[in-house]
C-alpha positions in Angstrom: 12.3 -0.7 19.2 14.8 1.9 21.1 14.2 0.0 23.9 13.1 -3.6 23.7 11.4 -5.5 26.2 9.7 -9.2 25.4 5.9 -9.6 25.8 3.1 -11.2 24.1 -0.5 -10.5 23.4 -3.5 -12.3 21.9 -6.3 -12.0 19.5 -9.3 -13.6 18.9 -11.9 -13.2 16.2 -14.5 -14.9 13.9 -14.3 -15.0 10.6 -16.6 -16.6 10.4 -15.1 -19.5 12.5 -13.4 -18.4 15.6 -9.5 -17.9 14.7 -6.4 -16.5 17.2 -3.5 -14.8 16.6 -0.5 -14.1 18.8 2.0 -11.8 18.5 5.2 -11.9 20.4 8.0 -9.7 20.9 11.3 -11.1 21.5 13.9 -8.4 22.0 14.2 -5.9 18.1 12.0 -8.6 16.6 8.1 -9.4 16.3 6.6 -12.8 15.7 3.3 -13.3 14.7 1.1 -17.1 14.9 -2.0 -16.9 13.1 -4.1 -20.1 14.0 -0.9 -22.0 15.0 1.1 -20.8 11.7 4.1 -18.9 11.8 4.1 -15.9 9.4 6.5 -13.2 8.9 3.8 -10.1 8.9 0.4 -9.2 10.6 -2.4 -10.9 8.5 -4.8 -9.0 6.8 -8.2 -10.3 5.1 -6.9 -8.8 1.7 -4.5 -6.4 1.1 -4.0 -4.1 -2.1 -0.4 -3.2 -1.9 0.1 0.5 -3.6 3.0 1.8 -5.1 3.0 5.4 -6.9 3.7 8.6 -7.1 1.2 10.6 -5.5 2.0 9.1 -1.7 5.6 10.8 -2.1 8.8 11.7 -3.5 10.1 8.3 -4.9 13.6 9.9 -6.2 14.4 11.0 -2.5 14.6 7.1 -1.9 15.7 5.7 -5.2 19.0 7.6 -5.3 20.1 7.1 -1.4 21.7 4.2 0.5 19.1 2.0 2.4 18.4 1.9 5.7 15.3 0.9 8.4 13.8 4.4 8.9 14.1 5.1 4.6 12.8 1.5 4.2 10.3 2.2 6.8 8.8 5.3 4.9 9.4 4.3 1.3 6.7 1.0 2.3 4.8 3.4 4.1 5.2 0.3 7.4 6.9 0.8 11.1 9.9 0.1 11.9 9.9 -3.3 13.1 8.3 -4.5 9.8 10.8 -2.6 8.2 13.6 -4.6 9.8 11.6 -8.2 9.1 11.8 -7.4 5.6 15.1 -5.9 5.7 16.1 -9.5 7.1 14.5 -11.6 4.6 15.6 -10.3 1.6 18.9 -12.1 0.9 16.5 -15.3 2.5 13.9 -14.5 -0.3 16.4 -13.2 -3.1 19.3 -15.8 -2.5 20.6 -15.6 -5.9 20.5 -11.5 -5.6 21.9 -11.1 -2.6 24.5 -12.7 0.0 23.9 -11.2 3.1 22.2 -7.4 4.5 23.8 -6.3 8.0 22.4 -3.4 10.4 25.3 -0.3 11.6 22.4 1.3 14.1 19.6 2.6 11.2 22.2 2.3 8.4 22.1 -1.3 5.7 24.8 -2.6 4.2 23.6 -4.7 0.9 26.1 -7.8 -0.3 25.1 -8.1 -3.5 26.0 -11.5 -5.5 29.0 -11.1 -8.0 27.8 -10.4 -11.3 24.0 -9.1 -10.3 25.1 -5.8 -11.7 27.3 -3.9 -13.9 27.7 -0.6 -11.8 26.9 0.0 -8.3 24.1 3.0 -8.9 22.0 0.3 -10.2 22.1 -1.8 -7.2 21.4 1.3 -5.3 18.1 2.2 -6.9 16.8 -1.7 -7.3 17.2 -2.4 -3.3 14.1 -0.5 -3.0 12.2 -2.4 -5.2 13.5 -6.2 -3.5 12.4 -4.4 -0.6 9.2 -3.5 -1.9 9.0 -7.3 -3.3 10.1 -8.9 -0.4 7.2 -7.1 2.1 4.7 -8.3 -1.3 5.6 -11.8 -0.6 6.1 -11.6 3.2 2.6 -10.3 3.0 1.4 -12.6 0.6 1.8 -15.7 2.9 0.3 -14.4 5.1 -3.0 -13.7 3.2 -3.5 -12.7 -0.4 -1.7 -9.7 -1.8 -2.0 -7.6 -4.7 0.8 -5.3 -5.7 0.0 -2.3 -7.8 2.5 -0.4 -9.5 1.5 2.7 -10.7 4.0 4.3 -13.0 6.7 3.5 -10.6 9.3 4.2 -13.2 9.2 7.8 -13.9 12.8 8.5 -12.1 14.2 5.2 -14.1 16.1 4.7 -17.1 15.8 1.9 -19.2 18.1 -0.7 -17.6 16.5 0.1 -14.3 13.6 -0.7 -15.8 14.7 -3.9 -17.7 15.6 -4.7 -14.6 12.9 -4.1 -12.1 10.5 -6.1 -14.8 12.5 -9.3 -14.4 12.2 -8.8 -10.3 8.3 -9.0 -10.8 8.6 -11.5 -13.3 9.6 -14.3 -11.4 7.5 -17.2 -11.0 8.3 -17.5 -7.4 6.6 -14.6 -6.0 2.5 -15.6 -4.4 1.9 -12.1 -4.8 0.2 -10.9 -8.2 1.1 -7.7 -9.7 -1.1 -5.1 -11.5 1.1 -2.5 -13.4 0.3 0.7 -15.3 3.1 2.3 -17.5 3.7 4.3 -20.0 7.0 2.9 -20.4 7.9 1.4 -23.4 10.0 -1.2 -21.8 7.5 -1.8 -19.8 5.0 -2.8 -23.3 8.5 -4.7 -24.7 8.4 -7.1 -22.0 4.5 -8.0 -22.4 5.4 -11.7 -23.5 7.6 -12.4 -20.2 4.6 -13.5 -18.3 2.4 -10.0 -18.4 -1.4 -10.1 -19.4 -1.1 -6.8 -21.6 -4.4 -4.6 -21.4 -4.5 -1.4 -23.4 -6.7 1.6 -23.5 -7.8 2.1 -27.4 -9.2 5.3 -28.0 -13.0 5.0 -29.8 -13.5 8.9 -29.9 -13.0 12.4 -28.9 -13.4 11.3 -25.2 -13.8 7.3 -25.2 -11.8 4.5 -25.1 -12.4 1.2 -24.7 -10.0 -2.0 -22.9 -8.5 -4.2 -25.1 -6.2 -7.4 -24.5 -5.7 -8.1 -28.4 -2.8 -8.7 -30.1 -4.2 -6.0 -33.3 -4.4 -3.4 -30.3 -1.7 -4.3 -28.5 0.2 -3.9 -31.8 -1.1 -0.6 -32.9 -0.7 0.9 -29.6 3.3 0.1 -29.6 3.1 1.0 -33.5 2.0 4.8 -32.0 
């Protein structure tokens, strides 16, 4: 990426029919064809996309200014993926953001007037459109399941609030599976979520529950 050069490669493999893909780079930027089709990351068969707090420090990133190599880290990806989804955010989130522009490995996020009330809020959500952004990229490509394990340990309720409504748009291909503690998190369980609880049967048992008496008694406690 420090110093681009175009080329292209091919690949070929059956699955079970024979299918090709070509990848192509073209100065900072990769392109990928799979069978013809322009997508915006490398296909895999299936991926599980997961986000929590055992792969790192999450409030390293939350509470810092974005840029390719954080970005790059924080989605666990390389650099040039980084930058694709860097790219495509105000393309996917239109109504979010205005525009993103690269000084060297440093982002500049314009956000839309109004999105927020304070600037520290727009500063911990650009992770999670970024982390959105590579689910959906991803999820065009082949199908993609986001897990969110306790990702809001670090956030404070209208953080939270505000993450939700990101995931809770009916735009995204991706599907999400999230476990929380959070009681936001259970608030929101009518905004599109399939709530499943753990009800405890005994001294060291519990069984899963999706019904409403549970889901009730659960928020009750």
């Amino acid at each position: 990426m420090e110093n681009p050069a175009d080329l292209s490669c091919a690949i070929t493999w059956f699955d079970p029919e024979l299918r090709k893909a070509l990848v192509d780079v073209r100065g900072r930027w990769l392109e990928y064809r799979v069978d013809g089709r322009r997508v915006a990351l490398p296909p895999r068969p299936y991926r599980v996309l997961s986000f929590g707090s055992e792969a790192y420090d999450r409030r390293a990133f939350l509470f810092s200014g974005p840029s390719v190599s954080g970005i790059s880290k924080f989605l666990e990806v390389d650099r040039w993926t980084a930058r694709t989804v860097i790219a495509n955010m105000p393309v996917l989130l239109p109504d979010v953001m205005s525009d993103v522009t690269f000084y060297g490995d440093d982002v500049k996020v314009s956000y839309r007037k109004g999105v927020f009330g304070g600037q520290d809020l727009g500063q911990v959500a650009v992770w999670f459109y970024a982390l959105a952004v590579f689910s959906e990229l991803q999820a065009r490509a082949e199908p993609t399941i986001l897990v969110l394990d306790e990702p809001f340990v670090h956030l404070h309720a209208v953080a939270q609030r505000h993450v939700l409504e990101l995931f809770e748009s009916a735009t995204w291909t991706f599907q999400v599976i999230l476990a929380e503690h959070s009681l936001t998190a259970y608030e929101r369980r009518h905004n599109g979520w399939s709530a499943t609880v753990l009800v405890p049967v005994g001294e060291h048992r519990s069984r899963i529950s999706q019904e409403d008496a549970d889901l009730e008694r659960i928020g009750g406690g």
